[in-house]
C-alpha positions in Angstrom: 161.7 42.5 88.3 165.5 43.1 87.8 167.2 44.2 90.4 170.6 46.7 89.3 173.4 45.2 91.1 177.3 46.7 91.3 180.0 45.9 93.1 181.2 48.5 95.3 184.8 48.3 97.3 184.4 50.5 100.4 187.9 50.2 103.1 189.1 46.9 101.3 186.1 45.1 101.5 184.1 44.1 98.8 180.2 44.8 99.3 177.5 44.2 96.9 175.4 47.5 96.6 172.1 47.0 96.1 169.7 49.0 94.1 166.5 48.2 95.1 164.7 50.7 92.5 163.5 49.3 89.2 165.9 50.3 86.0 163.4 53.0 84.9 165.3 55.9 83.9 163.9 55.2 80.6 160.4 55.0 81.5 160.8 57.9 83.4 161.8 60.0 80.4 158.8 58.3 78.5 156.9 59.6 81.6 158.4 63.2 81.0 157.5 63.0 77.6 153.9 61.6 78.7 153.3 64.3 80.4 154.7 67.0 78.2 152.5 66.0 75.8 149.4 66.2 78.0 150.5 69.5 78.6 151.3 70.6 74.9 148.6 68.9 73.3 145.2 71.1 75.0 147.5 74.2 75.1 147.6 74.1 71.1 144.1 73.2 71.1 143.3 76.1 73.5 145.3 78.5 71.3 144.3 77.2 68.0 140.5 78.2 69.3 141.6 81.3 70.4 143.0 82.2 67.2 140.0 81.1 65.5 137.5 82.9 67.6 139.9 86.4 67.4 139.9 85.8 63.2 135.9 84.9 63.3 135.7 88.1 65.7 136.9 90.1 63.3 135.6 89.1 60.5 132.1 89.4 62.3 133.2 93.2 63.1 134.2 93.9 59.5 130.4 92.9 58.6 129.0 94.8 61.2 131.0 97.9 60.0 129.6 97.4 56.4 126.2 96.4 57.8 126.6 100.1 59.4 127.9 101.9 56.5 124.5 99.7 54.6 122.0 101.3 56.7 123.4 104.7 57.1 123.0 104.9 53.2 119.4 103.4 53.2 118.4 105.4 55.7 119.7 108.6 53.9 118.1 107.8 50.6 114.5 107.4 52.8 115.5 110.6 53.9 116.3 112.3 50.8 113.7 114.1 49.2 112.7 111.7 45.7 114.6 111.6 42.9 113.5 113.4 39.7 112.4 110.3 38.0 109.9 109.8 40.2 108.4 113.1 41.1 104.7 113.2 40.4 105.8 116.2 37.3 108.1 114.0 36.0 105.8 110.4 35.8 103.5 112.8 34.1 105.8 114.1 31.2 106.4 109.8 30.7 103.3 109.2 30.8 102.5 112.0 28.3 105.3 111.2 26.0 104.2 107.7 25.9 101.1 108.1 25.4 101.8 110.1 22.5 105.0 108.2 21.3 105.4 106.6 17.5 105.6 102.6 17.6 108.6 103.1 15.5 109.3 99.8 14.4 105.6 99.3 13.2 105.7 102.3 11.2 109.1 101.6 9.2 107.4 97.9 9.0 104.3 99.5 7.2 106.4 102.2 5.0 108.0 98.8 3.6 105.2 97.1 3.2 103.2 100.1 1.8 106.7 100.7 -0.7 106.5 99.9 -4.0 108.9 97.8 -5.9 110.0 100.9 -8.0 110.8 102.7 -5.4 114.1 102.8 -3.6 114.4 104.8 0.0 117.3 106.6 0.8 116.2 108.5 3.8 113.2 108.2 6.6 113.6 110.6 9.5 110.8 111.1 12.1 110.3 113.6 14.9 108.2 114.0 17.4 108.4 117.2 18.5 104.9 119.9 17.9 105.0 119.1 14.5 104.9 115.2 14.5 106.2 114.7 10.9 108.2 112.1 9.1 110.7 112.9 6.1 110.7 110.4 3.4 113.2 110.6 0.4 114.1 108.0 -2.4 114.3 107.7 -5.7 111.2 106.3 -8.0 111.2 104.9 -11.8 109.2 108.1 -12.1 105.9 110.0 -11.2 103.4 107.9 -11.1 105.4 105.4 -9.0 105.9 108.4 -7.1 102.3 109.3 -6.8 100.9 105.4 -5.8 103.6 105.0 -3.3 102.3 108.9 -1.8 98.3 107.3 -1.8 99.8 104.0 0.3 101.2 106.3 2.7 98.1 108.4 3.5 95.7 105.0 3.8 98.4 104.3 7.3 96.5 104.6 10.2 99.1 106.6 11.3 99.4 109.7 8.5 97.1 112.6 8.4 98.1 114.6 5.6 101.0 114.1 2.9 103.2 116.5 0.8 105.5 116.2 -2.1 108.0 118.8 -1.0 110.5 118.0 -4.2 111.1 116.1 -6.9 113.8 116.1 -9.0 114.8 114.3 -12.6 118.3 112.3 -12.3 120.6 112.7 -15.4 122.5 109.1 -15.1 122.8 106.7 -18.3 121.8 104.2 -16.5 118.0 104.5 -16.2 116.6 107.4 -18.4 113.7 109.1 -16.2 114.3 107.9 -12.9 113.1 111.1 -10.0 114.8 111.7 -7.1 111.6 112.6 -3.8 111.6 114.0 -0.8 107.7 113.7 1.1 106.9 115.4 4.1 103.9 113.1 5.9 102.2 114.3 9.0 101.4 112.3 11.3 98.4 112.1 13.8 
């Protein structure tokens, strides 16, 4: 240990003062600091928690709110008389349109495969409706291509009766002869 000595002059004597406490102003400050570091460091901790429970907090109330909101609008809709898709009147008018609906894409698959190489379609228009008939118009090499491609139609499952509602001779230099058709085929 060091002990801090000074030279003091008190009524013209010389005397030794004598300090008898260590030389630890400086480890007195590191003390201060020590300690205000104890202090600081849990504080920031405590208030860093804090903060991070008030922002989980409210982040847990926002859900709850939506949560709310979610089962305020389920439990409306459960409330809520059904919608018109699903009334008993309106499964049954599906129901009845599909059982009575045209596979579509099989039919215009068979009309090709039933067409004959003379014959070129221009038009093919379906409906459904009370009447169930499909409009076919093209143009033929002439009447007999006319008439075979009208006997292919009528052996699909498919057509019940067939009609030639017009035909009509084309005037182009191109190919003398050629008929313009429009049939009418009813379908089952």
């Amino acid at each position: 240990m060091e002990w801090q000595r000074d030279w003091r002059w008190t009524d013209g004597l010389a005397m030794q003062h004598i300090n008898f406490l260590e030389r630890k102003a400086f480890d007195l400050r590191n003390f201060e600091l020590n300690y205000l570091w104890t202090l600081l460091i849990p504080t920031g901790l405590i208030l860093l928690f804090l903060t991070f429970a008030f922002v989980q907090k409210h982040r847990l109330q926002g859900l709850a709110n939506q949560l709310f909101a979610l089962q305020g609008e389920i439990s409306q809709l459960k409330s809520s008389p059904a919608t018109a898709s699903t009334t008993p009147a309106a499964i049954e008018t599906t129901r009845h349109y599909l059982d009575n609906a045209i596979a579509w894409a099989g039919l215009l698959d068979d009309i090709s495969k039933n067409t004959p190489q003379e014959v070129k379609l221009n038009r093919v228009e379906g409906s459904i409706t009370d009447d169930r008939k499909l409009i076919v118009e093209g143009v033929a090499l002439n009447l007999q291509v006319v008439t075979q491609f009208k006997s292919r139609l009528i052996s699909l499952p498919i057509c019940d009766k067939i009609a030639q509602i017009s035909s009509q001779q084309l005037k182009d230099a191109g190919t003398p002869g050629r008929l313009a058709f429009q049939l009418t085929c009813w379908m089952r």
